[in-house]
C-alpha positions in Angstrom: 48.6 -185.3 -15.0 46.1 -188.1 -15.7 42.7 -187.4 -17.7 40.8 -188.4 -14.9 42.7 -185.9 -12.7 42.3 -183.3 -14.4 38.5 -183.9 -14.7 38.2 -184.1 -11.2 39.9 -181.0 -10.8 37.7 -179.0 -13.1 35.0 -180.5 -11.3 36.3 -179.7 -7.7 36.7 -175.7 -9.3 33.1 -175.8 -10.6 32.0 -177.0 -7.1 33.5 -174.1 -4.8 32.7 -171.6 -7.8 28.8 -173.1 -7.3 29.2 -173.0 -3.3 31.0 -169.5 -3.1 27.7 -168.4 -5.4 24.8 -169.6 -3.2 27.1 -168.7 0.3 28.1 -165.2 -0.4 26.5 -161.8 -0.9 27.5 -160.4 -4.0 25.1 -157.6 -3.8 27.2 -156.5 -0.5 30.4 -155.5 -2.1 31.3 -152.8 -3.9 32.3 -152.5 -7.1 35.6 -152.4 -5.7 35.1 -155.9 -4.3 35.7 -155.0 -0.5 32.8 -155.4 2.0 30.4 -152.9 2.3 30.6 -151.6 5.8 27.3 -151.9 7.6 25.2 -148.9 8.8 23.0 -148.0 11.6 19.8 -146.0 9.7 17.5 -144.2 12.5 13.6 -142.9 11.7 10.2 -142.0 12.0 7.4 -143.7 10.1 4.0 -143.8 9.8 2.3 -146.6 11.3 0.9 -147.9 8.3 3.9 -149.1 7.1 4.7 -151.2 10.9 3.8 -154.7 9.0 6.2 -153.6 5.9 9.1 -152.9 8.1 8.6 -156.2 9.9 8.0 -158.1 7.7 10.7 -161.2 8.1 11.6 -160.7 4.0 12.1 -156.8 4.1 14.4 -157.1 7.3 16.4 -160.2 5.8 17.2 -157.8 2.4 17.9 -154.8 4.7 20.6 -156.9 6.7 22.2 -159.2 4.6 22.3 -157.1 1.2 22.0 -153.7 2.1 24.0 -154.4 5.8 21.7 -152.0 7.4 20.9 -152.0 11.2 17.3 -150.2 11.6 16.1 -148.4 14.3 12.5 -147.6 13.4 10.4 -145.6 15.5 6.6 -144.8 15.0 4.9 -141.6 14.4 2.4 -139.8 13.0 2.9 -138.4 9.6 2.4 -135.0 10.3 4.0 -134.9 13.7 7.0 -136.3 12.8 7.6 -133.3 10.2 6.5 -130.6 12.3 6.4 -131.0 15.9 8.4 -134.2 17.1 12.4 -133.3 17.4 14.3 -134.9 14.8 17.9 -135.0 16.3 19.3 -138.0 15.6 17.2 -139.4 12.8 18.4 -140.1 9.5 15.4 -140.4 7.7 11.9 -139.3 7.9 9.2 -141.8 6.1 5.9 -140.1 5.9 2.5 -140.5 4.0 2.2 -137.4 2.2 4.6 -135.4 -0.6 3.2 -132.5 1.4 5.2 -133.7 4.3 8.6 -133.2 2.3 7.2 -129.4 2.3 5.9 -129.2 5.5 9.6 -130.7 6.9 11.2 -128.0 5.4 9.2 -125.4 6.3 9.5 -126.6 9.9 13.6 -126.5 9.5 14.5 -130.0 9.4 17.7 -130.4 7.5 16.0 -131.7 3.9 18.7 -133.3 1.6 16.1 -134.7 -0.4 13.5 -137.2 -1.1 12.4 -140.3 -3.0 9.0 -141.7 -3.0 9.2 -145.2 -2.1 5.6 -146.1 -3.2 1.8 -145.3 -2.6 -1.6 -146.1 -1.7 -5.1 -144.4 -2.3 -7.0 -143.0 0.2 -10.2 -145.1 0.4 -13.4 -145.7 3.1 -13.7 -148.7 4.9 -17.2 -149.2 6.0 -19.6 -152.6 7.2 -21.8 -154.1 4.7 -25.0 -152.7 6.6 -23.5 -149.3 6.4 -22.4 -149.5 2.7 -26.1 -150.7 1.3 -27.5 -147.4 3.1 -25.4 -145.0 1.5 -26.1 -146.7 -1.8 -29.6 -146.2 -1.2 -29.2 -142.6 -1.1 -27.3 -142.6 -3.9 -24.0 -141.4 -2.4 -22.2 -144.8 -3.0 -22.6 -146.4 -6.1 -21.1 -149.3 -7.9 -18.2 -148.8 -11.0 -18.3 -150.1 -14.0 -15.8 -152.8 -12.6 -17.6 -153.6 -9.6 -15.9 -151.4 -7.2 -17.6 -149.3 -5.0 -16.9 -145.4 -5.2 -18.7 -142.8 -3.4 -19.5 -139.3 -4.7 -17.5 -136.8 -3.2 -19.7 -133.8 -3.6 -22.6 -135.9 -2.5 -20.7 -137.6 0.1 -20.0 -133.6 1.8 -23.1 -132.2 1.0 -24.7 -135.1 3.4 -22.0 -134.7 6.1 -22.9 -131.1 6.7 -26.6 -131.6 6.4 -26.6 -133.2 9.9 -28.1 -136.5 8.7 -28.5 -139.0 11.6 -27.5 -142.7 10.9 -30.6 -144.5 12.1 -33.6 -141.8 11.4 -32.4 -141.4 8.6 -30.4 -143.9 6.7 -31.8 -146.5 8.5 -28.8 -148.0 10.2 -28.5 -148.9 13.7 -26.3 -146.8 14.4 -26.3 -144.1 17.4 -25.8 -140.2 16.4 -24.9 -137.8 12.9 -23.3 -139.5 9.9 -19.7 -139.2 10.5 -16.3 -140.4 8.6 -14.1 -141.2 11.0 -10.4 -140.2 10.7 -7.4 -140.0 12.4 -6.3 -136.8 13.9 -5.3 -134.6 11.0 -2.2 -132.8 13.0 -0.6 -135.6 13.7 -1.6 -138.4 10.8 -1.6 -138.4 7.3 -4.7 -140.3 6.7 -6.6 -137.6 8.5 -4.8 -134.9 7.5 -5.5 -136.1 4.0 -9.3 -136.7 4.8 -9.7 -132.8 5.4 -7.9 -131.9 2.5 -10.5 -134.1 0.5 -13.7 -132.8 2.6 -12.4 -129.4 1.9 -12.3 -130.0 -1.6 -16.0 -131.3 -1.5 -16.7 -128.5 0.7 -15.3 -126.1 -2.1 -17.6 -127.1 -4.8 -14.9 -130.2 -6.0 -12.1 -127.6 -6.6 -8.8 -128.0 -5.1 -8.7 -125.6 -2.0 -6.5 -122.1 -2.3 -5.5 -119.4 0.1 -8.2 -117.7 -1.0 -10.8 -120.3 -0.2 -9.9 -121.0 3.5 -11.9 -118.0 5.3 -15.3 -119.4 3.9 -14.0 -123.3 4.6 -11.9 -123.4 7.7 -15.4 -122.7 10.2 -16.8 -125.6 8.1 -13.9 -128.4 8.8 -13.3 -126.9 12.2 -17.0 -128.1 13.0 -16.5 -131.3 11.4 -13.9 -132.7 13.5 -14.8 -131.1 16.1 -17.9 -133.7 16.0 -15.4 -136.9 15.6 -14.1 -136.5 19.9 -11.1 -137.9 20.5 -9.2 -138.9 17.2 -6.6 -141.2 17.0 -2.9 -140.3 16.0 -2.4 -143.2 13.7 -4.0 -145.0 10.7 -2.7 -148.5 12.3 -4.8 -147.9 15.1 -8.0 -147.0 13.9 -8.1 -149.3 11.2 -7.7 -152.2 14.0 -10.3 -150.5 16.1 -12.8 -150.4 13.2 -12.0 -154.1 13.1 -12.2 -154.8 16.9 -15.1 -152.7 17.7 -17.8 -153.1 15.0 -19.7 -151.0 13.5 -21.9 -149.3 15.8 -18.4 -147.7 17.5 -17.0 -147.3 13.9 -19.2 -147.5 10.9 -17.2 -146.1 8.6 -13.5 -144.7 8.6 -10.5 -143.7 6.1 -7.6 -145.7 5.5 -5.2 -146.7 3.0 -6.3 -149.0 0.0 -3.3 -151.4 1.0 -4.3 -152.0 4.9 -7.5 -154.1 4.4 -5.3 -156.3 1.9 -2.1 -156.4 4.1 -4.5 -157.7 7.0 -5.9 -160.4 4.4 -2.9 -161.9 3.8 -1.5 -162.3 7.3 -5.3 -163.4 8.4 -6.0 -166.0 5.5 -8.9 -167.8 7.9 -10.6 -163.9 8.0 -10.9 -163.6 4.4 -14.3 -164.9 3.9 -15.8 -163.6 7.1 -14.3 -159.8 6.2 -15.0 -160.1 2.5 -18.7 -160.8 3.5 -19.0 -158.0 6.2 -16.6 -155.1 5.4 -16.9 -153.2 2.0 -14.4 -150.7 0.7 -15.3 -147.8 -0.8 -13.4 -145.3 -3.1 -13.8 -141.4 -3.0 -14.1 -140.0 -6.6 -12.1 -138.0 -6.7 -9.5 -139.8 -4.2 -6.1 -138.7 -3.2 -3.2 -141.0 -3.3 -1.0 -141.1 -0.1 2.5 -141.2 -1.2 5.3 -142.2 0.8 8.5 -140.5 0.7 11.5 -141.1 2.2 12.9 -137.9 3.5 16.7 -137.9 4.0 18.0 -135.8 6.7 21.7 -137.4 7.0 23.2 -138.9 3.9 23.5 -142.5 6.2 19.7 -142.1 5.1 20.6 -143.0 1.1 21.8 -146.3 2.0 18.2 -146.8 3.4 16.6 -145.6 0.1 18.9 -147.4 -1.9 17.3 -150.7 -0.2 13.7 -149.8 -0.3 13.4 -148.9 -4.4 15.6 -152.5 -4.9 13.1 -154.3 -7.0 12.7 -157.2 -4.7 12.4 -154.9 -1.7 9.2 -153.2 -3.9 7.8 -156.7 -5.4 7.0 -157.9 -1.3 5.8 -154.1 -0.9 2.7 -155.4 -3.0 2.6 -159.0 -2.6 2.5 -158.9 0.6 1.1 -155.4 2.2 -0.8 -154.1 -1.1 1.1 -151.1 -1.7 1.4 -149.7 -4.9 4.8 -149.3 -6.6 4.8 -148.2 -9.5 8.7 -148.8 -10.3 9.8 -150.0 -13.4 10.1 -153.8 -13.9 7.9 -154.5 -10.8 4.3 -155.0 -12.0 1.3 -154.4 -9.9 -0.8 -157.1 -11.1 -3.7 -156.9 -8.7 -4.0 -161.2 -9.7 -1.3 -161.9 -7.9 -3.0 -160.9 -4.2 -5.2 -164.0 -4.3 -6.9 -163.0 -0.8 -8.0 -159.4 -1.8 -9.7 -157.8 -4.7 -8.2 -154.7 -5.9 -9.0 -152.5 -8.9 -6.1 -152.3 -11.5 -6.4 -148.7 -11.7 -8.1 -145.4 -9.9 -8.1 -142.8 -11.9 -9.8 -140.0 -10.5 -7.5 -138.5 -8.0 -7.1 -135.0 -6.8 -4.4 -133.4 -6.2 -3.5 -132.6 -2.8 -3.8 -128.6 -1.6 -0.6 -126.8 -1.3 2.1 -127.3 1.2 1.0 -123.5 2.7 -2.6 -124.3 2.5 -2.6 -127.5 4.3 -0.2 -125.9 6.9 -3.5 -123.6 7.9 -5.9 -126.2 8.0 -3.2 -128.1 10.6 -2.8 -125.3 12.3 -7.0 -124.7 12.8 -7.2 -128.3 13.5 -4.5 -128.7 15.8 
């Protein structure tokens, strides 16, 4: 055989070696080299997480590297571990460790659970709305330019009965209320009265012992929010929608006002003028972990802590991961501002504490 080829035969090897590379999915096979066989994965999640799960990138990795086929229904948090039948789901994806607990305790079929990533509680609120709760001192800025708000404070002035426009000034109609999502069935709210019963119970974590003297207290303060929504999706978009005299402040999840940033690019100065986010001190994080009820349910958690699953987590829907060798580098979300760190965080109640308050509130 010539020089020439034989060149061109190296050559011809080196090109199907370089198309076989870019064409196939190594990352499919196991390490026994035959095809992994795909899966159907069914669930509840919260509806925070609706833009992650759809997200074009997210569903590509989940179907041609993981070879899962999702069926992903929305719930609320709470609901989904405790009420809502869970035949036929694989997975349960929450917003609370306290769910894992609370799942258990309502005799789903636990065979573990990994949390995927998290986000802090925070408040959203419109500019107007933010400046008078500076003035009075509840809201103040951080040394880094943040906005946090007293917790104690914060309490103490939503059980004194002050009014909005008498007495904060803000044209706004009735008592100064944080608006939540209905803490039976959503995280968000469920977390928001384990935080008010905190402030409510002097800034200390809330025991067993504690709930006679505060359940009369958060009963009464819900009772005052009406009808509640059952997920943290919908009333962050109605806060947006319906301005601030339906909605002047509410609680969300850090990552929301960011993950609507970055699908919304031509909003960014209009909402970075008008909406201001504020964080409790102390906050609570919302974790989110994946509770397997079948073991179909590890292929599924296997795909979500793959690095590049967790880098568009944050890149794209602000969501805080945590896992080694992807870096939260709050630079790299050029439409929102986030702090690189909050570090006064609570811890949430017990699993048998927040099961009463659920229970008074439901």
């Amino acid at each position: 055989m010539s020089r020439s080829l034989l060149g061109l035969g190296i050559l011809a090897a080196v090109a199907l070696a370089a198309l076989a590379a870019t064409t196939l999915d190594w990352s499919a096979l196991r390490r026994d080299a035959t095809p992994r066989e795909r899966v159907r994965v069914a669930i509840f999640y919260g509806g925070e997480k609706s833009a992650f799960l759809e997200n074009p990138a997210v569903r590509d990795l989940l179907d041609r590297r993981f070879r899962i086929d999702l069926d992903a229904r929305r719930a609320g948090s709470v609901e989904m571990v405790t009420t809502l039948p869970s035949d036929g789901k694989d997975c349960l994806w929450p917003s609370t460790a306290v769910a894992v607990e609370l799942a258990r305790a309502s005799g789903r079929p636990v065979l573990g659970a990994e949390t995927v990533f998290s986000s802090p509680i925070v408040l959203f609120a419109w500019a107007e709305v933010a400046d008078a709760l500076q003035r009075t001192g509840v809201v103040r800025p951080r040394a880094d330019g943040f906005l946090a708000a007293d917790l104690g404070r914060l309490g103490e002035m939503l059980a004194s009965g002050a009014r909005w426009r008498e007495d904060l000034g803000v044209n706004v109609y009735g008592p100064v209320r944080v608006l939540s999502t209905d803490p039976a069935r959503s995280n968000s709210g469920n977390i928001w009265s384990a935080l008010l019963a905190t402030a409510f119970n002097g800034g200390e974590t809330p025991t067993a012992d504690d709930l006679p003297a505060l359940l009369p207290r958060i009963e009464a303060y819900f009772a005052g929010l009406g009808y509640m929504e059952s997920s943290s999706g919908d009333i962050f978009e109605g806060f947006l929608k319906q301005g601030m005299g339906a909605r002047p402040v509410i609680v969300g999840y850090e990552n929301q006002l960011v993950e609507f940033l970055i699908a919304n690019a031509a909003y960014v100065e209009t909402i970075s003028a008008r909406i201001r986010v504020i964080y409790p001190e102390p906050t609570i994080f919302a974790s989110h972990p994946l509770i397997s009820l079948t073991p179909t349910c590890r292929r599924l958690e296997e795909a979500l802590l793959d690095p590049d699953v967790q880098a568009l987590a944050w890149s794209d829907h602000g969501f805080r991961t945590g896992l080694m060798g992807v870096t939260d580098d709050p630079e790299r979300l050029k439409s929102a501002s986030l702090p690189e760190r909050v570090d006064l965080v609570a811890p949430m109640p017990a699993a048998t504490v927040m099961e009463t308050i659920i229970a008074a509130l439901r």
